[in-house]
N, C-alpha and C positions, 0 to 999 in steps of 0.2 A: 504494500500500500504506500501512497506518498506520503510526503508529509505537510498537512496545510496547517498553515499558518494564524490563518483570518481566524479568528474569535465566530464561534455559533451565533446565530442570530438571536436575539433576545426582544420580546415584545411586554407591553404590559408596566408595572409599575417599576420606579427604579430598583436596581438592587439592592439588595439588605446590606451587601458588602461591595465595595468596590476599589479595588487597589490601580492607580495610574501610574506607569513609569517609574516602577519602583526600585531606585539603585542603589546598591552599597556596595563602597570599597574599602580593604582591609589591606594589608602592606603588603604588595603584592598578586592581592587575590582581587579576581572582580563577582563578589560573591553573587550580587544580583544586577541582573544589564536590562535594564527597562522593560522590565515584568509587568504584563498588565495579567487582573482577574476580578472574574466579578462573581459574586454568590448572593442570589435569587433568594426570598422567602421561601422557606416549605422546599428549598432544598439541600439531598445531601451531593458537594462536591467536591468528587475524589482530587488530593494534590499528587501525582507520584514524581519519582526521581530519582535518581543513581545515591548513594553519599556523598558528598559533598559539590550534590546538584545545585543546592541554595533555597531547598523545603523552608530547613532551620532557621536559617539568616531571614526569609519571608516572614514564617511567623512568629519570631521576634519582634519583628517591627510591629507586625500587626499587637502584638501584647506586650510594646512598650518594653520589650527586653532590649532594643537598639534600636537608632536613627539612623533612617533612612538619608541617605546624602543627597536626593533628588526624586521626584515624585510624591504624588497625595493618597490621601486615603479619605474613601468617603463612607458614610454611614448613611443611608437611606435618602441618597442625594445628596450632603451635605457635610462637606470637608469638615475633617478633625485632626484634629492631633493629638495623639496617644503618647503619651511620656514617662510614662508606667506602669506596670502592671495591675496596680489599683487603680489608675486610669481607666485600663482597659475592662476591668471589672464592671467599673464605673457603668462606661458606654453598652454594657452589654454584651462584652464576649468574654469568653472565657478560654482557659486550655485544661484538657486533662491528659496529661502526660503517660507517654509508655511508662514510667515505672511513678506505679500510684505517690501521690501527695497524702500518705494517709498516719496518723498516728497509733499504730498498733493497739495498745491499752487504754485508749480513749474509748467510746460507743461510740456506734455509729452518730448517734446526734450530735453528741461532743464538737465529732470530725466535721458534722455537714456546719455546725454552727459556730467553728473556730473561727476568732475577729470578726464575726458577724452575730455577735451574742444581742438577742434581744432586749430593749431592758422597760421594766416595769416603774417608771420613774428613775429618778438618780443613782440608786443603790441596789435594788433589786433586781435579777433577768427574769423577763415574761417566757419560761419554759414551758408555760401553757397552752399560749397563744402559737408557739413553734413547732410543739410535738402538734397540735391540732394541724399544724400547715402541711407538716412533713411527713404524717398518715396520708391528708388529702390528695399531697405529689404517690403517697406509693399507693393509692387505690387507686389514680389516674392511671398509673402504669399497671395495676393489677397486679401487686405485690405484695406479700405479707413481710413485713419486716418486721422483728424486734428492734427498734430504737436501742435500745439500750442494751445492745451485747458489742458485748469489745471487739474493734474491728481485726485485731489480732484472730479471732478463734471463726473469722468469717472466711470462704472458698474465695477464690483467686475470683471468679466470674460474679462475686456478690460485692468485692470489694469494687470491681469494676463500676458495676451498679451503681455502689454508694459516691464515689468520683462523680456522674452525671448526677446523680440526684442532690447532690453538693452545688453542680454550676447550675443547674434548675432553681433549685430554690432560691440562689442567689441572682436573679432573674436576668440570666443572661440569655442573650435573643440568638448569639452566635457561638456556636459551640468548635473546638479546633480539638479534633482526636488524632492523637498519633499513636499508630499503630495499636489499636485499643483491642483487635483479639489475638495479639502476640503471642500468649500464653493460655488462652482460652481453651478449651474442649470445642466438639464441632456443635453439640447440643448448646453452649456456654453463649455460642458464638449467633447462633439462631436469636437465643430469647436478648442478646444483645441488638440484633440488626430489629427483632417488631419492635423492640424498646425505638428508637433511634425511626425509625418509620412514624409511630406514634407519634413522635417529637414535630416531624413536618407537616404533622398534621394538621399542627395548632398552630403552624407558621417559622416554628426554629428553623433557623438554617445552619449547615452544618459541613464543615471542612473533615475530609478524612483521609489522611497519609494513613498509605500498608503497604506493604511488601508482598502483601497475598494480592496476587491480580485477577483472582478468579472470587474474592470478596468484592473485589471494585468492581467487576461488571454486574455482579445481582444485589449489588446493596446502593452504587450510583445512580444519582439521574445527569450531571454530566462527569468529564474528565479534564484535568489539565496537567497536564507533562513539560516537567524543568528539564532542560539539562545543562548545563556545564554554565545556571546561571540565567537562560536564557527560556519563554516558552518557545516549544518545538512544535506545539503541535494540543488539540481541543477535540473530544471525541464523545460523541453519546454510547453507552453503551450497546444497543443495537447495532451500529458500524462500526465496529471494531472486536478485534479478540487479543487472549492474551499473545500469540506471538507478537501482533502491533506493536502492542504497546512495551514489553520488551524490548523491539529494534527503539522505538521512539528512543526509552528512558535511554538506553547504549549507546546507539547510534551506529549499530548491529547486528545482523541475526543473532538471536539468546538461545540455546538448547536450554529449554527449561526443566524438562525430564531427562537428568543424567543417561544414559543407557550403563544398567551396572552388567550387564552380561549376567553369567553363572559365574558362577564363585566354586570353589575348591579346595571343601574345606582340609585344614591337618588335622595335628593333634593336639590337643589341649593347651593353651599358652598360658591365659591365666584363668588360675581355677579361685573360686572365693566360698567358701566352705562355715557356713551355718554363721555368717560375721552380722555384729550389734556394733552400734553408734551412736556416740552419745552429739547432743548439740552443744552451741556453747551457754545453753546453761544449763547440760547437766541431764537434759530431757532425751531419754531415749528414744531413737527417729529412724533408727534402722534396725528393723527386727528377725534377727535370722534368715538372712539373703544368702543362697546359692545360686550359683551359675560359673557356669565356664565359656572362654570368648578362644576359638579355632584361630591356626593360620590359615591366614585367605580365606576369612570370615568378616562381614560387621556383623556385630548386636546391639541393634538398637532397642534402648531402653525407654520405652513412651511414659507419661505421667504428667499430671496438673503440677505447676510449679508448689517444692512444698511438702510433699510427699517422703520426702528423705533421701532426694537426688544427689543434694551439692553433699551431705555428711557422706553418705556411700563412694563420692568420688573421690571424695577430699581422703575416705581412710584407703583409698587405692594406691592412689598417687604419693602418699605420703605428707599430707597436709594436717591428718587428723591421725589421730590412734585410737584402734577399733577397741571397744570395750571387751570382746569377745569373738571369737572366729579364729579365720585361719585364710592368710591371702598366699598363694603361691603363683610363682612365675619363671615359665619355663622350669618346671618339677624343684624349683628352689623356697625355701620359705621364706617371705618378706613381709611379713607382720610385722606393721609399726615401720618398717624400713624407711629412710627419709627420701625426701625430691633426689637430692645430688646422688645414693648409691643406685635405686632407680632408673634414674636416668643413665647411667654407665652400663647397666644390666640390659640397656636398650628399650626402657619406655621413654615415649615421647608424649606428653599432655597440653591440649588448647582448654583454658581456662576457659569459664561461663565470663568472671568476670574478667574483660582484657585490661583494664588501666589497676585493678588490684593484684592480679596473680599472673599477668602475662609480661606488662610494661614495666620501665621506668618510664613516667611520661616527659621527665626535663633530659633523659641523657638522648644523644645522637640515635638515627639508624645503625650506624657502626655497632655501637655499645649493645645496642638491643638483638641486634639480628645473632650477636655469639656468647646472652647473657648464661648460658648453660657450659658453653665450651671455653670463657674467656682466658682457663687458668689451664689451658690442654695444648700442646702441639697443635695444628701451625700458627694458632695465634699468640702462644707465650714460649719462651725460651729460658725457663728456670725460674726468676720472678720477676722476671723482663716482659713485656706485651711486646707481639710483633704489629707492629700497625699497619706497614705496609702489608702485611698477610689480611687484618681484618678490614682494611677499604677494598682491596681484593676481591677478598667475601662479600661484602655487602653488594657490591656494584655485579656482582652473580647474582644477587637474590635478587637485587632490583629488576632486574632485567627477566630472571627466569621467572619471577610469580608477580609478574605487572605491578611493581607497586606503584604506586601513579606521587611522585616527589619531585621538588624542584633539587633537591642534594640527598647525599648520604649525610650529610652533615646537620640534616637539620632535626629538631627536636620530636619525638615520637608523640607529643601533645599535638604539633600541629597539622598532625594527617588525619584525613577523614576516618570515621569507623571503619568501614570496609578496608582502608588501607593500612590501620595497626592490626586488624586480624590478620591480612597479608603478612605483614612483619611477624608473627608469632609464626604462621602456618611456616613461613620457610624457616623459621629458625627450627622446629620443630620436625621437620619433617625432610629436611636436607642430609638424610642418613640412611644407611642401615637401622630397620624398626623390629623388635621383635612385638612390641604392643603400643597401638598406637589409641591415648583417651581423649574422646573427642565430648567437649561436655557445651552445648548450646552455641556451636561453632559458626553461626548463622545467625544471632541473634541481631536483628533490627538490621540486617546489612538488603543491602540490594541485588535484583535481579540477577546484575554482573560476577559481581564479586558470589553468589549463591552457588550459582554455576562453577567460578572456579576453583573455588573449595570443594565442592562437591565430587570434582572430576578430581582431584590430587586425593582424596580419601579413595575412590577407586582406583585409582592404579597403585597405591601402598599397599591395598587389597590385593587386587592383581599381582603383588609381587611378593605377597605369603605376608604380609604383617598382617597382624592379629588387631581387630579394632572393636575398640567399647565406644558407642556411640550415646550420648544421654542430650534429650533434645527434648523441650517441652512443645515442638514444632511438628504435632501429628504428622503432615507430608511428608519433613525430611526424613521422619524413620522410618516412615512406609517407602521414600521413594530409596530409602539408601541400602537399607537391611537385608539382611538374609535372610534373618531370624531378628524375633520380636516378642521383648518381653516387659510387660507393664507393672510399675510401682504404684501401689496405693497404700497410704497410712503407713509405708515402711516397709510394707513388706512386696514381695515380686510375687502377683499375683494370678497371673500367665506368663506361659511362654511360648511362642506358638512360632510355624512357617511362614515367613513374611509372603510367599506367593497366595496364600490362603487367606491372608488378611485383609479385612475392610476398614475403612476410616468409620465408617459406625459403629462395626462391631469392637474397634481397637477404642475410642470415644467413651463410648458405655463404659468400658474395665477402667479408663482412667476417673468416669467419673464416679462410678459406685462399687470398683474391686471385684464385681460380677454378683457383688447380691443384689437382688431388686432396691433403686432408690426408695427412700422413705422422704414422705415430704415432710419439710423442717420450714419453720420462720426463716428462718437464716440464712439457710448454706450454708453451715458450718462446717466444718472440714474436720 
């Protein structure tokens, strides 16, 4: 398909949103080049983009996290200026962020009425008048909610919930989701989109950045695609499919479906033998987990975020120490064993989180790309660094796994998401693997960068390394796996042949462990 340019035709009253000529520049970067968009009443419209297409820097401006250097923004006709984020409240939009704004041990009211506390006179709060408001929004939506359970002890897909019913009550007319069923179940992710349908009903309009493009074409009424900065291109979902809009965001053909071929498998690489995990405070979150991960096998491991994923990987890897069990690798026993003897044994781990357990975010590409090897042959000589050996390296890595940089030298803070996972993936995976732990290796990245992780996890495969896949990313494990096994409440509660498997039926196990739901106020987990 081409790619047009002209904006859809829009009739009827002004837009509820309307951004002109919207640019910012950053030292070096031309983050946004006179971006125009506009968003109608009563609709919802999808943003997408590569990382470091210029989503972010967009709506920022729009919620007063930055100034624009050039262009307006109008609000139902009529120019504004947004210089804050309480500004932007002010005016009637809001954002709810891929990773919730929420206070665990508060209730849910607490959360929806934090700095927006009602008050009954000077001294007193009208919780009366509020819990009255905040039943009336969730019988609008058709929800039973307990107010007052701590949004700690609430499911990943209620806390979502409480996020909208926080910028609802706070009467915002424009709502900005980013990436809002990142972690969802496909059920989770349903009663999210009638939720969000409901909302246009009554006139909200509503921006929605994902990386899932098969949610933006049945949950959109239009599209608008950045790339490198710039729109490319406006589509209604009816003309258009996900390849489109793939080439759009890249400026590319995208294989979106890896082809992982047949796999082959060996023998046993790591085995994990009836192992308990404590969190960090103490609460047991991993309960008697077996499994063993083949060479030239993945196992992807499905589940709601939360279930006892990050403790189970962290005691693999050597992060955490198992309260009980037994980890073996390559018929050796490594219980308790740390990152650095691990990683000599030949595992290699991509962190969930990349700026906590992957990066330094102030040192060089140099530094990061040999932060496992920095004190080994060829890049030290006794307690000497060879630097010309590690510019060497990095300027291979650059090259071999696209990392998209203006230097080796510049700091690992100022590369887009999809490009410090690059950074980890080559440093990681530039070896000889006997076990390769891949733990939310995709998370919030794009199209592109999806793709090329994807393909470097199969041909490691392909080449007999043994992979633990843990993704709260139903697709990727359907699309990646051989085999597939789901956590719930801690424990691995299937294990089945990823050829067999459905996104429904893999869904269900994440969301109820395979006993019949029970319905709850809550969703509590």
């Amino acid at each position: 398909m081409t790619e047009p340019t002209a904006p859809l035709e829009q009739h009827g009253p002004p837009p509820a949103l309307e951004m002109r000529g919207i640019t910012k520049r950053y030292p070096g970067v031309l983050a946004n080049d006179g971006i125009d968009l506009q968003v109608h009443p009563g609709e919802i419209h999808a943003l997408l983009g590569e990382n470091g297409a210029g989503k972010t820097t967009l709506m920022n401006i729009l919620y007063g996290l930055a100034t624009p250097d050039a262009g307006q923004i109008l609000l139902d006709g009529e120019p504004v200026s947004i210089s804050s984020p309480s500004d932007a409240i002010r005016r009637g939009i809001s954002m709810v962020h891929q990773h919730f704004m929420l206070v665990p041990v508060l209730s849910v009211a607490d959360n929806i009425l934090l700095g927006e506390e009602p008050m009954a006179g000077p001294v007193f709060l009208d919780r009366r008048s509020a819990y009255g408001r905040l039943r009336d929004l969730a019988t609008f939506f058709g929800w039973e909610i307990d107010l007052d359970a701590p949004v700690g002890t609430l499911s990943v897909g209620w806390q979502q919930r409480v996020e909208i019913l926080k910028a609802v009550y706070r009467n915002a007319q424009i709502l900005v989701l980013d990436e809002p069923t990142a972690v969802l179940t496909p059920q989770e992710t349903r009663e999210i989109f009638t939720m969000l349908r409901r909302l246009t009903t009554e006139g909200y309009s509503i921006i929605f950045i994902s990386h899932k493009l098969y949610e933006v074409l049945e949950i959109a009424n239009r599209i608008t695609v950045i790339r490198r900065g710039r729109v490319v291109g406006e589509r209604l979902p009816s003309q258009t499919d996900e390849e489109d809009l793939a080439q759009l965001m890249v400026g590319r053909e995208v294989q979106l479906t890896v082809d992982r071929g047949t796999s082959h498998p060996g023998e046993p690489r790591l085995v994990v033998d009836d192992l308990y995990a404590r969190d960090d405070r103490g609460h047991e979150v991993v309960h008697g987990v077996s499994l063993e991960v083949r060479a030239g096998e993945v196992l992807g491991i499905a589940g709601v975020a939360g279930n006892g994923q990050d403790e189970l990987v962290e005691a693999l890897v050597g992060l955490r120490r198992p309260s009980a069990g037994r980890v073996q690798l390559d018929g050796h026993d490594v219980t308790g064993a740390g990152p650095r003897d691990l990683h000599q044994r030949g595992m290699a781990f991509v962190p969930a989180d990349r700026h906590r357990f992957g990066l330094v975010l102030s040192y060089p590409l140099t530094d990061n790309l040999v932060l496992t090897d920095y004190f080994r042959p060829p890049y030290a000589r006794g307690i000497m660094r060879d630097e010309d050996a590690i510019r060497v390296q990095a300027g291979k890595a650059v090259e071999q796994y696209d990392i998209r940089t203006p230097s080796v030298d510049v700091a690992a803070a100022t590369l887009s998401g999809g490009n410090q996972q690059k950074v980890i993936v080559a440093r990681e995976l530039d070896r000889d693997l006997r076990l390769l732990v891949l733990d939310q290796p995709t998370r919030g990245l794009d199209v592109g960068s999806i793709e090329f992780i994807h393909r470097q996890a199969i041909a490691k495969r392909d080449a007999g390394t043994a992979i633990l896949l843990v993704s709260a990313e139903l697709d990727e494990v359907l699309e990646l796996s051989d085999r597939i096994g789901v956590m719930y409440r801690g424990r691995l509660v299937a294990l089945m042949d990823a050829r067999s498997a459905t996104r429904e039926a893999v869904g269900l196990l994440m969301a109820t462990g395979g006993s019949q739901p029970q319905k709850t106020d809550t969703g509590a987990a």
